[in-house]
C-alpha positions in Angstrom: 235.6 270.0 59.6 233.3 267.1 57.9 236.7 266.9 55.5 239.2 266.5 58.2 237.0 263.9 60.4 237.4 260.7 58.4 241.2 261.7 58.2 241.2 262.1 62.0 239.7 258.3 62.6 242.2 257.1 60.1 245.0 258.4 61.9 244.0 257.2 65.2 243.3 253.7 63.8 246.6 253.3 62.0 248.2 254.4 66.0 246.0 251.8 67.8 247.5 248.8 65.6 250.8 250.5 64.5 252.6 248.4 67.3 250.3 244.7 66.5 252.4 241.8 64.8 250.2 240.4 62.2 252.7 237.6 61.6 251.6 235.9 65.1 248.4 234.6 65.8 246.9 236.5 68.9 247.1 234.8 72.3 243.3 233.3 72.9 241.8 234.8 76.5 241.5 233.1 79.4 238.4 230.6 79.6 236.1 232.2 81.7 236.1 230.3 84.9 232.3 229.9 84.9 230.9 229.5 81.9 227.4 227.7 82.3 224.4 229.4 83.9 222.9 229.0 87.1 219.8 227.6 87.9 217.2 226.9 90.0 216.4 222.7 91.4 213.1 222.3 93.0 211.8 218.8 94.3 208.0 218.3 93.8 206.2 215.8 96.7 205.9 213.0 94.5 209.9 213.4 93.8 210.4 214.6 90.4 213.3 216.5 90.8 213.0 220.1 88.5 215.9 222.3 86.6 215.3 225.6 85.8 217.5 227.8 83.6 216.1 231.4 82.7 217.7 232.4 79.3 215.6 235.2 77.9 217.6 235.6 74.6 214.7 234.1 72.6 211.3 233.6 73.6 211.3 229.9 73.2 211.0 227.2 76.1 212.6 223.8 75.7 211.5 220.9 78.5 213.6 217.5 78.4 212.1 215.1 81.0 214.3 211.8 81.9 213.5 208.4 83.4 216.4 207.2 84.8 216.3 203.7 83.4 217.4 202.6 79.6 217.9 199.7 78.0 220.1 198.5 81.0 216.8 198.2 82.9 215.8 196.0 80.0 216.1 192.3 81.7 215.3 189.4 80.0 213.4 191.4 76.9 216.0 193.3 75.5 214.6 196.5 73.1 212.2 197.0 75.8 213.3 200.2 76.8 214.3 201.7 72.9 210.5 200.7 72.0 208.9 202.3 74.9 211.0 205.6 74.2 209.8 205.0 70.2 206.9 204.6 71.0 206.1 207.8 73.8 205.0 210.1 70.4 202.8 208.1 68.2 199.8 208.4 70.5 198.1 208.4 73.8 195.0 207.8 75.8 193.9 211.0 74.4 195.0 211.5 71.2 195.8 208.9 68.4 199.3 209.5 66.7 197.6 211.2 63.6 195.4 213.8 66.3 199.0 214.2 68.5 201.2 215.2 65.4 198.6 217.5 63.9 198.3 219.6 67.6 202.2 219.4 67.8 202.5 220.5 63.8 200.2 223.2 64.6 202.2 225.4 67.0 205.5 224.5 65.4 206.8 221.8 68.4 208.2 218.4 68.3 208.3 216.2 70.9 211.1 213.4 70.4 211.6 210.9 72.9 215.1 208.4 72.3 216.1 205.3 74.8 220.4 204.9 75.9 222.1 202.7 78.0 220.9 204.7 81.4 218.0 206.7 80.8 214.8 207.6 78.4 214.9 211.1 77.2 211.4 213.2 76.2 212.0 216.3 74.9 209.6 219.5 73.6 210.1 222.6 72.3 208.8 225.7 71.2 207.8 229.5 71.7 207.0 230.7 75.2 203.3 231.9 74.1 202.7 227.9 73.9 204.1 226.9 77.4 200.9 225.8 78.9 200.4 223.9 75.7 203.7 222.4 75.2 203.3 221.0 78.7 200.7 218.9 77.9 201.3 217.5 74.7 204.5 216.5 77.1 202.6 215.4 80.4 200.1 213.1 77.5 203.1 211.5 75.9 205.1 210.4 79.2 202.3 209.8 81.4 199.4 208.0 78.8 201.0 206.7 76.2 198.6 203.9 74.7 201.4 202.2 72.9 198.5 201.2 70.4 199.1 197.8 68.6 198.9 199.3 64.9 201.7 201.7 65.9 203.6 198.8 67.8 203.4 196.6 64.8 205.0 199.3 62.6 207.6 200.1 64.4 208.2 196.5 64.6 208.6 196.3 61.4 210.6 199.1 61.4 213.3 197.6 63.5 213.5 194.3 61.7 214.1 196.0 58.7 217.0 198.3 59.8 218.4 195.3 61.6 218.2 193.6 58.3 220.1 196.4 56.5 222.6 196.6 59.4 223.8 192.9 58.1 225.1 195.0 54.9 226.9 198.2 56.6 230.3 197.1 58.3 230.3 200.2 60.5 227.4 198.6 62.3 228.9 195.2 62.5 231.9 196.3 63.7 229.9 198.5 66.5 227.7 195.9 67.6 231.0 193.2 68.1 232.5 196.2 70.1 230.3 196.6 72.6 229.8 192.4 73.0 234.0 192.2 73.6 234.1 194.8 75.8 231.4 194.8 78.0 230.4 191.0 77.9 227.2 189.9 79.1 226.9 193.0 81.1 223.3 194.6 79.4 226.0 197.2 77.9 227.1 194.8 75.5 223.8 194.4 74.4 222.3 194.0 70.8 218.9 194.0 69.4 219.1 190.4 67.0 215.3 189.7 65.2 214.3 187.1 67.7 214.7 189.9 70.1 212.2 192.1 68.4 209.7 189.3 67.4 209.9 188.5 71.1 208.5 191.9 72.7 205.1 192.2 73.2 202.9 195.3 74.2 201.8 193.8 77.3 206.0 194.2 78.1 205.9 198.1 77.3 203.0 198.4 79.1 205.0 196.7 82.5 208.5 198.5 81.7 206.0 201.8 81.7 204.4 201.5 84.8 207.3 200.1 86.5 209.9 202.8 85.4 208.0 205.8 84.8 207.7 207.2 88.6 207.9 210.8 89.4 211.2 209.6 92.0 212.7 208.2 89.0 212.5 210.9 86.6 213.7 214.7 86.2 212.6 217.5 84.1 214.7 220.5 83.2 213.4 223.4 81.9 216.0 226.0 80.0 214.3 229.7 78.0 212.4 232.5 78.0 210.8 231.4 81.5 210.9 233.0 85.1 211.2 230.2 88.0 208.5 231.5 90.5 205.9 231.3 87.2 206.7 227.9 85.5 207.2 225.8 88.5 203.3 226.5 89.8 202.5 225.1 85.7 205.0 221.9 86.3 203.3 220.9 89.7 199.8 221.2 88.5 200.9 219.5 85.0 202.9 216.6 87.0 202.0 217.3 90.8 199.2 214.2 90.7 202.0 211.6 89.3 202.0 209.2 91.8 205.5 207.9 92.8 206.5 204.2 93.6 209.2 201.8 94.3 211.8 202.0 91.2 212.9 198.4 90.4 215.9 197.3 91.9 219.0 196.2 89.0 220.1 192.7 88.8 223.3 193.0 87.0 226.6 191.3 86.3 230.0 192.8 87.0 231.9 194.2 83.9 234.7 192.3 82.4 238.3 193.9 82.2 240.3 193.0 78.7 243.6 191.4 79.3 245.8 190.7 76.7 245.6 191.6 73.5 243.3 189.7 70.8 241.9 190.5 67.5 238.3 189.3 66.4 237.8 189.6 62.6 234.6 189.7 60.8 234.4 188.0 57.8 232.9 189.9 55.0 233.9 188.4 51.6 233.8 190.9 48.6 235.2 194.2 51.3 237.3 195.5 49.6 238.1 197.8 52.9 238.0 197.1 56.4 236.7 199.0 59.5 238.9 199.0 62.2 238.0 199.5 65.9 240.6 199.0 68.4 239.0 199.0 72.3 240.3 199.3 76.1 238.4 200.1 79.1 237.6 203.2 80.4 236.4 204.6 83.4 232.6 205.6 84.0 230.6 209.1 83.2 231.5 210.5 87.1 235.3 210.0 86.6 236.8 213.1 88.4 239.2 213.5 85.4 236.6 213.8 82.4 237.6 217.2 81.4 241.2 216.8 80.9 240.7 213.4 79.5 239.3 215.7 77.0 242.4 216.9 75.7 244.1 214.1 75.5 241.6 212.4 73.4 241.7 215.6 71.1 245.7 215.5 70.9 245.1 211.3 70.3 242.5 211.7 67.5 239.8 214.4 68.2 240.0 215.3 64.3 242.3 216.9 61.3 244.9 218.0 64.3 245.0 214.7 65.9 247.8 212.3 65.5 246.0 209.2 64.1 244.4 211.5 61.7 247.7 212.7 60.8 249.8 209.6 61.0 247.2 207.3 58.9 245.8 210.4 56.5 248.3 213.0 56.1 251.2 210.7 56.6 250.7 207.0 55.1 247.4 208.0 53.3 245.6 205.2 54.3 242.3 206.2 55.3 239.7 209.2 54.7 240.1 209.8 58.2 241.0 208.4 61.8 239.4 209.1 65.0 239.6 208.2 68.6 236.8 208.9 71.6 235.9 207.7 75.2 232.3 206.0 75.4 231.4 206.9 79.3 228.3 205.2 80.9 227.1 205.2 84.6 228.3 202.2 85.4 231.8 201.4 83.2 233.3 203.1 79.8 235.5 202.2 76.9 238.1 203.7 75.2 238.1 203.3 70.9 239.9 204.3 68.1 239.2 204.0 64.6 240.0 204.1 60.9 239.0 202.1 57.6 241.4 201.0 55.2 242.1 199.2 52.7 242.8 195.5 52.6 246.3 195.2 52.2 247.7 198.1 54.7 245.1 196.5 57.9 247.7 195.3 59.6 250.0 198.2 59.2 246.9 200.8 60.4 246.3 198.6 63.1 250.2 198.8 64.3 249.7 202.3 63.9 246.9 202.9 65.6 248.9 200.9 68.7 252.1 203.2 67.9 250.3 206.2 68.5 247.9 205.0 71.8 252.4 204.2 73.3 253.6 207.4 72.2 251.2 209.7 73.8 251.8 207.5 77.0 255.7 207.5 76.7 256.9 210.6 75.0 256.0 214.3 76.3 253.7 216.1 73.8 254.8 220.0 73.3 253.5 222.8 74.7 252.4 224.3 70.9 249.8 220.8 70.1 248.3 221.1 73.6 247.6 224.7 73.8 245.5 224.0 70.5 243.8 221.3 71.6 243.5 223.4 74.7 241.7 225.7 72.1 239.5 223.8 70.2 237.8 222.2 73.3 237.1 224.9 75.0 236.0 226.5 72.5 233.8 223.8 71.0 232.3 223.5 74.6 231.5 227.8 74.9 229.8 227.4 71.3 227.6 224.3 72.5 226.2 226.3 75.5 223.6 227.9 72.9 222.1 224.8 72.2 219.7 224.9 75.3 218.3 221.1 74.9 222.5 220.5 74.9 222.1 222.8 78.3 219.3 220.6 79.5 221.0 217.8 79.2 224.0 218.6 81.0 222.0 219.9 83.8 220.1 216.6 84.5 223.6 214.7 83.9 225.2 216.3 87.0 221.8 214.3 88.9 222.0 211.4 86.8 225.8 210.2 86.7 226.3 212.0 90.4 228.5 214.8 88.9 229.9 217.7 91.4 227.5 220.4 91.4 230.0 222.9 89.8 231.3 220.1 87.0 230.5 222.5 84.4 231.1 225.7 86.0 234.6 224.9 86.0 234.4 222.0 82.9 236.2 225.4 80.2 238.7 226.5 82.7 239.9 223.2 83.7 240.3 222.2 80.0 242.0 225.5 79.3 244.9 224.8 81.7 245.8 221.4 81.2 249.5 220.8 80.5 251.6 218.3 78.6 252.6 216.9 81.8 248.9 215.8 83.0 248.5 215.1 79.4 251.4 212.2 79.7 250.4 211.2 82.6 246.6 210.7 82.3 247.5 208.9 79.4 249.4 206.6 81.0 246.5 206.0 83.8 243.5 205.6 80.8 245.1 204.3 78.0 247.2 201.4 77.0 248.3 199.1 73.8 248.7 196.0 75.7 245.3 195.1 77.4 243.4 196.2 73.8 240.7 194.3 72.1 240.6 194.7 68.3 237.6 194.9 66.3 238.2 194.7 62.2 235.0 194.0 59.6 236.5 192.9 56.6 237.4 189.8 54.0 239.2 187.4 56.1 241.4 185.2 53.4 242.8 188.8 52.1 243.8 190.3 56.1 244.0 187.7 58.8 247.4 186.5 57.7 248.7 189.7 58.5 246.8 190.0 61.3 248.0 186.8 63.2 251.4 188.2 63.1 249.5 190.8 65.6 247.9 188.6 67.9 245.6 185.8 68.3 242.5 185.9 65.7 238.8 185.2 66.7 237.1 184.5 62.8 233.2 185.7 63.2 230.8 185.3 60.4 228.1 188.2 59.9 225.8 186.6 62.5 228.4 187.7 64.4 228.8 184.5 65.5 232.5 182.8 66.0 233.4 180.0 63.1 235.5 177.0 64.0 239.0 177.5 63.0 
């Protein structure tokens, strides 16, 4: 009998996949049509708004607290906001940085705090058994920082010299000229220069603090091995005596629309490449059509499968690689695409790159490319749900960009149905080649010929500042 049993299993193996085709790939299954967890939203008295997602797959906790005012909030003292946030970890009232990183060294945590356009993240991590202790080292670093002056200085000094390195690296050049033709004067168009730095004081962290950092501006999500009814009790006794005020109101500028098409060139003698960026406007982070928009990105140039990776790589073999992505904020968005090349085929990538933004507007994409970009997004997004700070985030983005509350419960399924007719014609409604704004770093008496025969050239020098024709 022990003889005849593996024979048995053989045989009944060999019948269940006697009738498979292992020529064609299988047919994916359906994306689930809710595929993020629920959770729990509690307000506390003084307004601080609380997320709580119970995952007890690992016994770790991860708490990401936001203040709903970045750099945009910034005013007249722009880096305010990205040196408060650097700022939140390197001491407080109660502990000096050295005494702070040895407690949060000693029970394996980090807490990491980073400043964007809209908000001031804070986040800490670590094993459940060092909740009440986690909590703390949190509470300390948003609510006392002491922003001391030896720490100020140094990361001063930090930020001058990476902005002095940025004047070498023509990715960053290219980035920071982006943002100014797109967005303008609005803050989003914003870059830190030196004189910016050397012109912050503490005494301006210490007002952008106490201004910003109100319980009814903030939110706190809380995402592991954690039950609701236990950890909110712990939040409202660690944040419960955080007085709330009146949140600043925003004086801001209306954001510019591109018309036309023009071409600004930095001039970088010696490149013997150049970076190209080419920009339109987009719509904001609460755009109803986010998830689609998606895949047509991905069929544009969301990697090897995209077409500007294979029209400039695969085909012409002009680049390493070619990439396109939508930049959504709050309050506006932009639309880029990019690629570096070498000198003399520019102009050519940069026709290409405007071929390819017209053909995914004008001629119907087959069903075949958008079923596997279909794929590879919503696949991408299932995998990304294990990351929980990734799950925190997307929790308190549905409160701060005023998403539906079921975004992402239906964010896989919507992706995994999208056809090449919505494909056309959202690309059509988001993209263009005509009302584009070109962005190339590069050596200017070796490319702008070429370029002219484009459109009208803006010459810049590294100061990013235009030179007279």
């Amino acid at each position: 009998m022990k003889k005849l049993l593996p024979l048995l299993l053989a045989s009944v193996a060999a019948t269940a996949f006697a009738d498979v085709d292992r020529t064609k790939q299988p047919a994916p299954d359906p994306a689930p049509t809710a595929s993020f967890p629920d959770y729990r939203t509690v307000t506390l008295p003084n307004g601080l708004k609380v997320f709580v997602i119970e995952d007890d797959r690992k016994p770790t906790v991860t708490f990401r607290l936001i203040i709903r005012s970045g750099s945009i909030a910034d005013g007249d003292k722009k880096g305010t906001a990205g040196f408060v946030a650097g700022l939140l970890n390197r001491g407080t009232e109660h502990r000096d940085a050295a005494t702070f990183a040895l407690e949060t060294d000693s029970i394996g945590v980090k807490v990491e705090a980073s400043g964007g356009d809209d908000a001031i993240s804070v986040a800490a991590g670590g094993l459940t058994k060092y909740t009440d202790r986690i909590l703390d080292l949190l509470s300390d670093a948003v609510l006392h920082p002491s922003f001391a002056p030896d720490q100020f200085a140094r990361v001063q000094r930090q930020t001058l010299s990476g902005l002095e390195a940025e004047k070498q690296q023509p990715s960053s050049l290219a980035g920071k000229l982006a943002g100014k033709v797109v967005f303008g004067n609005f803050p989003y168009g914003d870059y830190l220069k030196p004189e910016d730095v050397t012109a912050i004081k503490r005494e301006d962290l210490v007002a952008f603090h106490k201004a910003h950092f109100l319980p009814n501006n903030a939110s706190l999500a809380v995402v592991g091995d954690v039950k609701a009814d236990a950890i909110l009790p712990l939040i409202e006794k660690t944040f419960g005596s955080w007085q709330k005020g009146e949140v600043p109101a925003l004086k801001l500028g209306k954001v510019p629309v591109l018309k036309g098409l023009t071409i600004h060139l930095v001039d970088r003698p010696g490149s013997v490449q150049s970076n190209i960026i080419v920009l339109s406007d987009a719509p904001p982070r609460n755009n109803p059509d986010l998830p689609e928009l998606n895949v047509v990105n991905a069929t544009l140039g969301g990697g090897f499968s995209g077409r500007l990776f294979q029209n400039l790589r695969e085909k012409h073999g002009w680049t390493y690689g070619s990439s396109s992505a939508f930049d959504y904020k709050k309050l506006a968005g932009a639309f880029q695409a990019t690629a570096e090349t070498r000198n003399e085929v520019t102009a050519p990538a940069v026709a290409e790159i405007l071929k390819e933004i017209t053909r995914i507007r004008d001629e119907p994409a087959k069903e075949e490319e958008i079923a596997l970009q279909r794929q590879y997004n919503v696949g991408n997004y299932l995998l990304s749900l294990e990351n929980t700070s990734r799950t925190a985030q997307r929790v308190q983005d549905i409160d701060l960009y005023g998403l539906p509350a079921d975004f992402y419960k239906s964010y896989a399924h919507r992706m995994s149905v999208v056809t090449p007719a919505q494909v056309e014609e959202l690309a059509k409604k988001y993209l263009t080649a005509e009302n584009v704004a070109i962005v190339v770093v590069g050596e200017a008496k070796e490319i702008k010929p070429e370029l002219d025969k484009i459109g009208k050239v803006i010459v810049y020098d590294q100061e990013l500042k235009p030179v007279a024709p």
